[in-house]
C-alpha positions as CSV (number, residue, x, y, z in Angstrom):
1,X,11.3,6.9,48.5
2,X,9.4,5.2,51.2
3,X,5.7,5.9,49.8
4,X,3.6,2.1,49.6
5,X,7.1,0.8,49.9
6,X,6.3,-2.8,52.1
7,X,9.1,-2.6,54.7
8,X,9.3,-5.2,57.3
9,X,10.6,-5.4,60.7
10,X,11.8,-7.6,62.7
11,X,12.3,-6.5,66.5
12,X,14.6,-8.8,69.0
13,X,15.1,-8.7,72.6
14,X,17.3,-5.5,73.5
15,X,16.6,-2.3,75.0
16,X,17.4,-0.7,72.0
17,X,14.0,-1.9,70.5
18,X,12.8,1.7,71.8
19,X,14.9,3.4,69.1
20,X,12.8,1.3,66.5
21,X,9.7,3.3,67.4
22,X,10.9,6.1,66.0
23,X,12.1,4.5,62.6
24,X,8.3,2.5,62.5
25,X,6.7,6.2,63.2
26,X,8.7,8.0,60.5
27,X,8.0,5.3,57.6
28,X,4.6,5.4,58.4
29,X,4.1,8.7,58.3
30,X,5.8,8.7,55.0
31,X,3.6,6.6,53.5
32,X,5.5,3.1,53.6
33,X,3.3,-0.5,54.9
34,X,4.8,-1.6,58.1
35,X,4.8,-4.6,59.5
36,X,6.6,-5.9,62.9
37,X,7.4,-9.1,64.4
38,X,8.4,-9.0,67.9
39,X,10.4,-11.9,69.3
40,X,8.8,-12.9,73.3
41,X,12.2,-11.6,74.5
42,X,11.1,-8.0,72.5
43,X,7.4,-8.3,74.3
44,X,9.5,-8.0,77.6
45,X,10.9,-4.7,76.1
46,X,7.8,-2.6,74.1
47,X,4.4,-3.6,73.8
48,X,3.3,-5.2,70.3
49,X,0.5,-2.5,70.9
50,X,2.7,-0.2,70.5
51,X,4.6,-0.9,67.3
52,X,1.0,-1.4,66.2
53,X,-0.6,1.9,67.0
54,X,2.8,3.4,65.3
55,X,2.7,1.6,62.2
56,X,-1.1,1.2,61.9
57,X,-1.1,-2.5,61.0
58,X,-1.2,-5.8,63.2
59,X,2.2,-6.4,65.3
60,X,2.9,-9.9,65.2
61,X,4.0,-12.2,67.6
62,X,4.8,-16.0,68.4
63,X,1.4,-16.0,69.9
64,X,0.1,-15.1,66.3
65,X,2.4,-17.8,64.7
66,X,0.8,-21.0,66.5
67,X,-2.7,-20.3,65.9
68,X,-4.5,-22.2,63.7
69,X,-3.9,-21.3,59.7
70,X,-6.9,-19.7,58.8
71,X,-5.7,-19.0,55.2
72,X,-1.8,-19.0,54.5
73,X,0.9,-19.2,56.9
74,X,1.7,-16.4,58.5
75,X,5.7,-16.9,58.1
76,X,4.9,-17.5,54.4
77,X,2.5,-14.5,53.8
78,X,5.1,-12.2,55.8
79,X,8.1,-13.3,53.8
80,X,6.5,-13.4,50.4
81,X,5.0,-10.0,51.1
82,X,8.0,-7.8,52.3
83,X,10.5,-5.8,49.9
84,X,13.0,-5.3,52.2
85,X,13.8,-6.9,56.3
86,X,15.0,-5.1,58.6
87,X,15.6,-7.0,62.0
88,X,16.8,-4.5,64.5
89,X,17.9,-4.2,67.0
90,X,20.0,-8.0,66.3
91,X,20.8,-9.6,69.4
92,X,23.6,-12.4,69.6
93,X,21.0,-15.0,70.1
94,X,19.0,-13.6,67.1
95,X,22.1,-13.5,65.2
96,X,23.0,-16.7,66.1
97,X,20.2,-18.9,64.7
98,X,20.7,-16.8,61.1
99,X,24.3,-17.7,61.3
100,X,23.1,-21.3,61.2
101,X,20.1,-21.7,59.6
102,X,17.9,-22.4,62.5
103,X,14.3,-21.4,63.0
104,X,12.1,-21.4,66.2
105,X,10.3,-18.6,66.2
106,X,8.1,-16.3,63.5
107,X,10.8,-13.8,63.1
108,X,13.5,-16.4,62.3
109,X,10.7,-18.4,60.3
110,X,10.3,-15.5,58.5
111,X,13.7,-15.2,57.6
112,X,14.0,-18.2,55.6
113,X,10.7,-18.2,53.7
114,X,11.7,-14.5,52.5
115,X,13.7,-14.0,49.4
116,X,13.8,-10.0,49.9
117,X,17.4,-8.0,51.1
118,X,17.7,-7.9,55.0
119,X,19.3,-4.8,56.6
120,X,20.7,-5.8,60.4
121,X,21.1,-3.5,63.0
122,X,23.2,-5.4,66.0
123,X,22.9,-3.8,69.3
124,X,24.6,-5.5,72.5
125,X,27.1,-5.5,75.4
126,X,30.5,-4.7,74.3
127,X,32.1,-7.8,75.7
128,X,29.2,-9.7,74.0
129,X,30.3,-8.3,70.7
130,X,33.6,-8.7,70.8
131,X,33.5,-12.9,71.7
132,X,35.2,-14.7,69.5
133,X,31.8,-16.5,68.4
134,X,30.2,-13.6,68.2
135,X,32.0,-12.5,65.7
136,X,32.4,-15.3,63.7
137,X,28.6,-15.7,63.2
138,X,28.2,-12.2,62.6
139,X,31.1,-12.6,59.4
140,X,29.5,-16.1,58.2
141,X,26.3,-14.1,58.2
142,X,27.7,-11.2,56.0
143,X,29.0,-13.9,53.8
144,X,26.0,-14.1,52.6
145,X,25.4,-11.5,50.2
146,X,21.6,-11.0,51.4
147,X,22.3,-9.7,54.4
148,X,23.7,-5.9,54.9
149,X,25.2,-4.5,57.9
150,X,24.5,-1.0,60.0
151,X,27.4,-2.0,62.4
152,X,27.1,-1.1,65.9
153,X,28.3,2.2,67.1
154,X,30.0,3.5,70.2
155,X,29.3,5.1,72.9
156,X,27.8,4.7,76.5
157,X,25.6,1.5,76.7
158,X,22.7,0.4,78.7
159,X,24.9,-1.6,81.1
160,X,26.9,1.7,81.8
161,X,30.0,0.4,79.8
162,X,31.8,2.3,77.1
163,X,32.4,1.1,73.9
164,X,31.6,-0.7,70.8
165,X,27.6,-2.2,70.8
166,X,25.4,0.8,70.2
167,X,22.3,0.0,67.6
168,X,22.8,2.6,64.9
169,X,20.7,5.1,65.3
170,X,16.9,5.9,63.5
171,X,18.5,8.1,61.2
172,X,21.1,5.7,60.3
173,X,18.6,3.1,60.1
174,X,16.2,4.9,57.5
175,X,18.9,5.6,54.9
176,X,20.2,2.2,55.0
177,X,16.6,1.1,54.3
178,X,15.9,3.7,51.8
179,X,19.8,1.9,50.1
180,X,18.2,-1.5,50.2
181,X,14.8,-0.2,48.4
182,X,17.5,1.8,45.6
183,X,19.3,-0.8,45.4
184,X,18.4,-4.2,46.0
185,X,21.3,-4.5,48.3
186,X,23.7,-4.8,45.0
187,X,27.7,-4.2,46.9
188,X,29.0,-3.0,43.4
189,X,31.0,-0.8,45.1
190,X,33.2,-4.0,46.8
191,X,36.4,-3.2,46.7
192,X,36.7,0.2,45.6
193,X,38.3,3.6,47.2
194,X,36.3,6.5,47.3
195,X,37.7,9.9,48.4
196,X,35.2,12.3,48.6
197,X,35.4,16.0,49.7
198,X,32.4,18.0,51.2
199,X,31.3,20.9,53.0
200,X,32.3,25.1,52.2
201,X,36.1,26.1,53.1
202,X,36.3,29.3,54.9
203,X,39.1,31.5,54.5
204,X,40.0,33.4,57.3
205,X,41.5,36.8,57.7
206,X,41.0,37.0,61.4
207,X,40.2,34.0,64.0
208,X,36.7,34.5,64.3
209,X,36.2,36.1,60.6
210,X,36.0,34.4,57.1
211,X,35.1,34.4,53.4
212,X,32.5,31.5,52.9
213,X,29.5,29.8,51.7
214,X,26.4,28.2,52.7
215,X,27.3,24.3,52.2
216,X,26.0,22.1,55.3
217,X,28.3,19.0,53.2
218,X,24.7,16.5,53.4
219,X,25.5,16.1,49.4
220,X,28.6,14.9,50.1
221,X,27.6,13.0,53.2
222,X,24.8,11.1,50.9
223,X,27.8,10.3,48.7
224,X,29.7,8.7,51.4
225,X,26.4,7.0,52.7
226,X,25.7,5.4,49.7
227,X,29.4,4.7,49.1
228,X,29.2,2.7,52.2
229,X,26.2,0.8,51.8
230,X,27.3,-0.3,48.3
231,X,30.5,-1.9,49.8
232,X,33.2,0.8,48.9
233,X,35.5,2.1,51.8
234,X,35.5,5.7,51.8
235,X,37.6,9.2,52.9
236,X,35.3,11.9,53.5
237,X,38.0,15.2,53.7
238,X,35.1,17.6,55.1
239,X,35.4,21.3,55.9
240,X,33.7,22.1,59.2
241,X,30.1,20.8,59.1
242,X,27.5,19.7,61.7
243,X,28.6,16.8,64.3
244,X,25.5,14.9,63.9
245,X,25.8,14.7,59.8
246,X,29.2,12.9,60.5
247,X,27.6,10.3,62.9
248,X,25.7,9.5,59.5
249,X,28.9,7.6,58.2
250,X,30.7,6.2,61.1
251,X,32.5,3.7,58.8
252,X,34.2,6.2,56.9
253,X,37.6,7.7,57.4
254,X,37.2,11.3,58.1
255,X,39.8,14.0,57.7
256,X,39.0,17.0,58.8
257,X,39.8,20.7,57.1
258,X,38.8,24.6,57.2
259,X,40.5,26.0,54.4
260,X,40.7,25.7,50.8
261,X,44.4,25.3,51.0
262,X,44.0,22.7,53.6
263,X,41.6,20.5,51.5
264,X,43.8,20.8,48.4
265,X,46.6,19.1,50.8
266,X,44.4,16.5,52.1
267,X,43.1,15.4,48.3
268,X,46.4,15.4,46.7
269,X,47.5,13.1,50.0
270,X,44.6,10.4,49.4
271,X,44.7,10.8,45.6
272,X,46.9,7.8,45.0
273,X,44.6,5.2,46.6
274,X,41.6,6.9,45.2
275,X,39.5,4.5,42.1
276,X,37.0,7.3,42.3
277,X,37.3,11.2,42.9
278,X,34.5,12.9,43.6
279,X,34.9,16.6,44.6
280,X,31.1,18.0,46.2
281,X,32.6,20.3,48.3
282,X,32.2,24.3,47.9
283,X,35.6,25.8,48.1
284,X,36.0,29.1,48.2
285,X,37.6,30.9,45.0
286,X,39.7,33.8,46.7
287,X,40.9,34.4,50.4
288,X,42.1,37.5,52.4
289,X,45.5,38.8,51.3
290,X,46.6,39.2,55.1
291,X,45.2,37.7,57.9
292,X,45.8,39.1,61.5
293,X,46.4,36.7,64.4
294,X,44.2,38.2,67.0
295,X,40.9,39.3,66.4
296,X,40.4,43.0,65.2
297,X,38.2,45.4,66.6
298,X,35.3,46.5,65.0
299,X,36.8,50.0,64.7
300,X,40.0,48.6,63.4
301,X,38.2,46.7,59.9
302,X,39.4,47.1,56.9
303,X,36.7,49.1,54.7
304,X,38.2,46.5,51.6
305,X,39.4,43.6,52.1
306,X,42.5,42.5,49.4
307,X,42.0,39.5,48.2
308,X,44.4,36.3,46.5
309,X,43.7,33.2,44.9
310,X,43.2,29.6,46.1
311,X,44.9,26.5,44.4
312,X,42.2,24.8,41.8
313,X,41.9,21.9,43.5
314,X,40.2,20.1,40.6
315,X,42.5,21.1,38.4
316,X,45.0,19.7,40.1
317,X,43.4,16.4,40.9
318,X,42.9,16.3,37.3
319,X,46.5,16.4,36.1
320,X,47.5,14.0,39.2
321,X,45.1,11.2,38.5
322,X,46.0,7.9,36.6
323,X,43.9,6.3,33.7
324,X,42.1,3.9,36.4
325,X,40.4,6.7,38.2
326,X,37.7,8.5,38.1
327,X,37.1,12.1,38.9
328,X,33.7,13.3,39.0
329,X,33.3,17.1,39.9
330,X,30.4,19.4,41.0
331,X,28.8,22.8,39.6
332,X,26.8,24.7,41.9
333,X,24.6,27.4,39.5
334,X,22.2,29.6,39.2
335,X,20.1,30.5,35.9
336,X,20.9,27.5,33.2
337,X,23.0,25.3,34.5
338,X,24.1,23.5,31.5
339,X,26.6,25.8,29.4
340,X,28.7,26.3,32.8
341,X,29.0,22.8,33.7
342,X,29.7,21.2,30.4
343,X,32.3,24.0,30.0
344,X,33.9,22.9,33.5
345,X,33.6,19.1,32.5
346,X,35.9,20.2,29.5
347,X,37.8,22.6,31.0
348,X,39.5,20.6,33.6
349,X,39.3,16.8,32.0
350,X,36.3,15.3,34.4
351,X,34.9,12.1,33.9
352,X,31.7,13.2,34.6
353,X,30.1,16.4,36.2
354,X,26.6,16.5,38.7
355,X,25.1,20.3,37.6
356,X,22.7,21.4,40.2
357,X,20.8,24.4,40.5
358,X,20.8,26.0,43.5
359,X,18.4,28.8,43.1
360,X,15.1,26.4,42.8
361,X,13.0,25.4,45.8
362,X,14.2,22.0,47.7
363,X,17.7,22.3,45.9
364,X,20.8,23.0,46.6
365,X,22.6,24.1,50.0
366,X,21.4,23.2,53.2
367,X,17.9,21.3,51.5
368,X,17.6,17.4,52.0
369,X,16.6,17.3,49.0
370,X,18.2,17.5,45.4
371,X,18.6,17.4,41.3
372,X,20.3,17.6,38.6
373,X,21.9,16.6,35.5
374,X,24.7,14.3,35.1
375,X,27.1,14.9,32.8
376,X,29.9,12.7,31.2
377,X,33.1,12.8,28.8
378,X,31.3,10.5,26.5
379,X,28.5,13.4,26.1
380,X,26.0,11.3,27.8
381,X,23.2,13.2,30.1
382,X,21.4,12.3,32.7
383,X,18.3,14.5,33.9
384,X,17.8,13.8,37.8
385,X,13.9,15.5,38.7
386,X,13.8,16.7,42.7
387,X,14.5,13.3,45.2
388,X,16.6,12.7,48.2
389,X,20.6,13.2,48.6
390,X,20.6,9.8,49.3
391,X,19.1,9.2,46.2
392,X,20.8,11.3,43.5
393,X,24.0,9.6,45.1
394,X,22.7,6.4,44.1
395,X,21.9,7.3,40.8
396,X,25.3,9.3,39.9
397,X,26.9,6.2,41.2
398,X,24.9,4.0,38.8
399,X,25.4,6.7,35.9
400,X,29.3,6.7,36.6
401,X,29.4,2.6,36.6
402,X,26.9,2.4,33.6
């Protein structure tokens, strides 16, 4: 995704500038042309030799802005040259002159002789953030549909407070750049509800023993990523799955479940505010007949284990939903993957279907990466070759909308 992909950056005054040498050292090595422009108030922070030995290409500064034009202007050449603009982390003085147009420095001169999608990253003080003019540039800003937002996080800030003003973090960072470069920063997703489940259910038939599968939920995490950065508000019902994949969507409403009986609850609950469905978690197909409430010794296991059946929960979602919603479902397969999917597409009335092999190198459960073939109830197909999660959401989202 990021390979010869002209990303620039703009760094303001914050200590949270450190965290961009991380995102600056990971596009770099990935093959994307970096360039950074450090406000004087970042130079007081990290050292322009820095972000240059990082991204291996000239850091810029106001220093470099008033020299004498040699060939173009350097504002001019910056702006003209970048796809997408990052400018993080976004301080409220930063934010301020974007709010209103104003333009004193190269970063901010930069600004206004680009054209290209800027991705902001705020980071400050809590009290900062939450000042009434603050916020107010910070919405006219986002008015503006150029501008997309990685809104701050909380936590523990440099000033020892608590609360809302984190920078997003690198990770966070890097997949709402590698959004912008899909997408151009289109918010087709405005408006819309997206419930998405994730994650493998585990059926337990003691309290520290259960029936399950391998599913870390990142598919379903890129889904609500992408969800996100398109515009859409989203409900992410997850069985139990790593902390740090859920700091990925901090905007999303979470709701957390174990078992397949539990998730079938939590879908049906959300169903009715739901435009689209989309169903990428593994569920388990059977649980134990009996479970016991304390945990068994070894000597006391069963040498079979009886099992029942779980409720369908796309089945079920399928005879729930109304004409205005979507449900798209997953197929998890190994061998050929078609005949099984378009049978399950069928079967239980989808809108469309992502079939992905899981038995294929960089595929599948617990990879970062992913493909497939999209299916849909007009018998369109869709062949996706091996890319990012973040990706293949993207594209089942266009494929879906298309």
């Amino acid at each position: 995704m990021f390979h010869s992909r002209r990303i620039l950056i703009g760094i303001s005054g914050g200590i949270a500038a450190y965290k961009v040498c991380e995102v600056v050292s990971t596009l770099a090595k990935a093959g994307a042309e970096v360039r950074v422009i450090l406000t004087e108030g970042a130079t007081q922070f990290i050292a322009p030799l820095t972000f240059a030995t990082l991204s291996r290409q000239p850091a810029y500064t106001d220093r470099e802005f008033w020299q004498p034009v040699h060939h173009r202007p350097l504002h001019i050449e910056l702006g003209e040259w970048a796809e997408v603009f990052l400018i993080a982390p976004l301080t409220a003085n930063t934010l301020a002159k974007l709010a209103y147009g104003l333009a004193d420095n190269l970063l901010t001169n930069t600004v206004l002789a680009s054209a290209c999608p800027i991705l902001l990253a705020p980071a400050m003080n809590t009290e900062m953030w939450q000042q009434q003019t603050v916020q107010r540039n910070w919405q006219q800003l986002l008015s503006d549909p150029r501008y997309q937002a990685l809104h701050p996080n909380s936590g523990i800030l440099a000033c020892d407070r608590v609360g809302t003003g984190r920078m997003a973090e690198p990770v966070e960072i890097l997949s709402g750049l590698e959004s912008l470069l899909q997408t151009g920063g289109t918010q087709d997703l405005q408006g819309k509800q997206i419930l998405i489940s994730t994650g493998g259910t585990r059926e337990h038939f003691d309290p520290v023993r259960f029936i399950g599968n391998p599913s870390t939920g990142k598919m379903g995490i890129a889904l609500a990523q992408a969800a996100l950065h398109r515009g859409a508000t989203v409900t992410l019902v997850h069985a139990p799955i790593e902390t740090g994949l859920l700091a990925l969507v901090p905007q999303a409403r979470l709701v957390p479940v174990i078992s397949a009986d539990e998730m079938h609850k939590a879908m049906l609950t959300y169903l009715p505010e739901a435009d689209w469905i989309i169903m990428a978690a593994a569920v388990a197909d059977v649980r134990p007949a009996d479970y016991h409430a304390e945990k068994l010794p070894k000597r006391s296991l069963p040498s079979s284990l009886s099992l029942a059946s779980v409720p369908d929960i796309v089945a079920d979602l399928s005879q729930h939903k109304q004409p205005h919603q979507k449900l798209i479902g997953f197929a998890a397969q190994t061998g050929d993957i078609l005949p099984p999917a378009q049978e399950k597409l069928q079967r239980k009335n989808l809108d469309a279907i992502v079939a992905n092999p899981i038995d294929l190198p960089n595929s599948g459960f617990g990879s970062d990466q992913n493909q497939a073939i999209f299916l849909d109830a007009h018998s369109r197909k869709q062949v996706i070759p091996p890319c990012s999660k973040l990706a293949l959401a993207h594209q089942l989202f266009d494929f879906v909308q298309s």
